[in-house]
C-alpha positions as CSV (number, residue, x, y, z in Angstrom):
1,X,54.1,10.7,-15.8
2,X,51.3,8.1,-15.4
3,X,47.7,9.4,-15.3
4,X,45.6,7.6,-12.7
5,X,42.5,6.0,-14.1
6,X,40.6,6.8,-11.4
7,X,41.0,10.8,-11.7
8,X,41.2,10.7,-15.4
9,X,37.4,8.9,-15.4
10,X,35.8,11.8,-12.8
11,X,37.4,14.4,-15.3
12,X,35.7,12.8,-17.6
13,X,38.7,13.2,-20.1
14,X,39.9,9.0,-20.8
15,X,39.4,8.6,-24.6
16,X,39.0,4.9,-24.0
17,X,36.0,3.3,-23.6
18,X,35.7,1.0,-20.5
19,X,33.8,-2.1,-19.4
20,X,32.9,-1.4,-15.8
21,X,31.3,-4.5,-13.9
22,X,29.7,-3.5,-10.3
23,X,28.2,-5.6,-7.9
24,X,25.2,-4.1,-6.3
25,X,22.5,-5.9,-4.8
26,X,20.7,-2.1,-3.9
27,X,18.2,-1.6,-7.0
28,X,18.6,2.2,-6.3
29,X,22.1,2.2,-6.0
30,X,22.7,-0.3,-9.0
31,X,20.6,2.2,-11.2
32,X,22.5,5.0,-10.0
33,X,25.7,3.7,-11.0
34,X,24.6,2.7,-14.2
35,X,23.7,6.1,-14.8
36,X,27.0,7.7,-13.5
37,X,29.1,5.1,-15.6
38,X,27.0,5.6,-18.7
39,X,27.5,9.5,-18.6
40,X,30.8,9.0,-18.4
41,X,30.7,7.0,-21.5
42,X,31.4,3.7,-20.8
43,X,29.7,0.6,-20.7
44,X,28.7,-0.8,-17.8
45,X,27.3,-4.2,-16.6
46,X,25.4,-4.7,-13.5
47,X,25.1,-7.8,-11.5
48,X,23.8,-8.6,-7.7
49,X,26.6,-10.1,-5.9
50,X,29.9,-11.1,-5.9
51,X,29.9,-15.0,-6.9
52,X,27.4,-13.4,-10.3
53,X,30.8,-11.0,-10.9
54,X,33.2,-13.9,-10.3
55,X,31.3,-16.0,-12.8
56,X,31.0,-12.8,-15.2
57,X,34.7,-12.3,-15.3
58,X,35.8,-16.1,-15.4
59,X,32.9,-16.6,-18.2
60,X,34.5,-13.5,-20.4
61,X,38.0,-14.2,-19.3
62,X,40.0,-11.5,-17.8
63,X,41.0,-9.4,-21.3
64,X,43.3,-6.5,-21.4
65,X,41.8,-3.4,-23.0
66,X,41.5,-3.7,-26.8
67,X,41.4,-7.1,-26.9
C-alpha cells in the first residue's frame, strides 16, 4: 500500500530528507513555514512569488529525489 507524502510528513515519520520550495510573499508566514518545514527535518527554501519559484526550479532542474 502506498503511503501518502503528505500524512507521512505531519507524522513526522519520512526517513527521507526533502527539498521544500514555498512561495510566500508574507514575511510572517514565510518564517513560519520555514520553521514548520525545518522541524520536520527538511530543508526548505523560501522565495516571494511565483515567477522567483518558476526560475528556482527551471535554474535547478526538476530532479527526482536522490539525484
Amino acid at each position: 500500500m502506498a503511503t501518502d507524502p503528505v500524512t507521512t510528513a505531519r507524522r513526522g515519520t519520512t526517513s527521507a530528507r526533502l527539498r521544500v520550495l514555498v512561495a510566500e510573499d508574507n514575511a510572517t508566514l514565510s518564517r513560519l513555514s520555514m520553521r514548520l518545514v525545518a522541524r520536520l527535518g527538511h530543508d526548505i527554501e523560501t522565495v516571494s512569488t511565483g515567477a522567483e519559484a518558476v526560475g528556482e526550479v527551471m535554474a535547478r532542474g526538476a530532479r527526482a529525489p536522490g539525484r
